[in-house]
N, C-alpha and C positions, 0 to 999 in steps of 0.2 A: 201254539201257546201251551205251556206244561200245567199240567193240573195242579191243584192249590194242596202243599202240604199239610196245610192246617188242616184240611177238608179230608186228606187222606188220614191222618191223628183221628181226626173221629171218626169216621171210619171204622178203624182199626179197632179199638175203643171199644167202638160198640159188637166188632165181632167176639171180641173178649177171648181171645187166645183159643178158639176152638181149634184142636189140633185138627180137623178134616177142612178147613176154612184155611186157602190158598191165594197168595197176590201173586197177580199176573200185569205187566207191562204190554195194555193193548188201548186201540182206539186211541192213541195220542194220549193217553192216560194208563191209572191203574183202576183194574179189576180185581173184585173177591166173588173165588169159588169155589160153592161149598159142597166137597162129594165131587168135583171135576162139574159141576153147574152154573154158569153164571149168574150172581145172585144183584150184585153192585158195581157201581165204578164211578170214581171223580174225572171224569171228563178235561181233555185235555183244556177245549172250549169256554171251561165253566159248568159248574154245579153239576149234579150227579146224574146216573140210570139207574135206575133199580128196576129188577126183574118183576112181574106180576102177572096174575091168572088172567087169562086173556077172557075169562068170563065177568071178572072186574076190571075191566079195563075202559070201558065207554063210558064209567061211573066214577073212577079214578081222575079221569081228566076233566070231571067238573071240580075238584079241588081246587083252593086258591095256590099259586107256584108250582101248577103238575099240567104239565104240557105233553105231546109225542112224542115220540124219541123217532127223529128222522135222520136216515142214511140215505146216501144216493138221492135223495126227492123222494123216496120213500116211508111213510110211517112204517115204525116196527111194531106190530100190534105184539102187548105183551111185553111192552119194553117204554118204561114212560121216563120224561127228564123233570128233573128238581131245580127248580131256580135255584140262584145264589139266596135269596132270604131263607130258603127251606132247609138249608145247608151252611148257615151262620151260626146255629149251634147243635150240641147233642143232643137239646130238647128237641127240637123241631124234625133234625134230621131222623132219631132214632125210630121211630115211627114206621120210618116208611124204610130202612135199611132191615131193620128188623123183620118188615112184609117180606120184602125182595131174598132174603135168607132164608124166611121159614117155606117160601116156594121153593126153592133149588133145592132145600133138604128134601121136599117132595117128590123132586124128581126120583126116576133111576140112577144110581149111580154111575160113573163112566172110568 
């Protein structure tokens, strides 16, 4: 399934043209990264990932719409998915796009 262009628009949106903020065509979807760091991604499946501190993460997923982000049968600690309500508008979604950015700026750059 290809991921939701609307969902990619905000997105985009909310990255607000930062020139070190790069899309990538991955995971049956598209990704944004910031500095060469995975920061987000509309999912080809539905609704989003966003990146996050693996020290708020056990805490992140008692949110309402913020599930695991699972590969293989594996959780990705540090990597949580957004339902489709989370992801129905810029209000809801920016929140948590804007977390998953302002972590990958934290990284090291690559």
């Amino acid at each position: 399934m290809a991921y939701d262009e609307a969902l990619a628009d905000r997105v985009r949106e909310i990255m607000d043209n930062r020139p070190y903020v790069t899309e990538m065509r991955m995971f049956g979807g598209l990704g944004w990264l910031a500095h060469g760091n995975m920061a987000a991604a509309a999912l080809g499946g539905g609704g989003a990932m966003v990146r996050v501190d693996k020290d708020e993460y056990d805490d992140l997923l008692q949110e309402p719409g913020v599930e695991a982000m699972v590969m293989k049968d594996r959780p990705m600690r540090g990597w949580i998915r957004l339902d489709a309500d989370l992801c129905a508008s810029a209000d809801s979604l920016r929140p948590w796009v804007e977390r998953g950015l302002a972590y990958a700026e934290s990284l090291p750059r690559k």
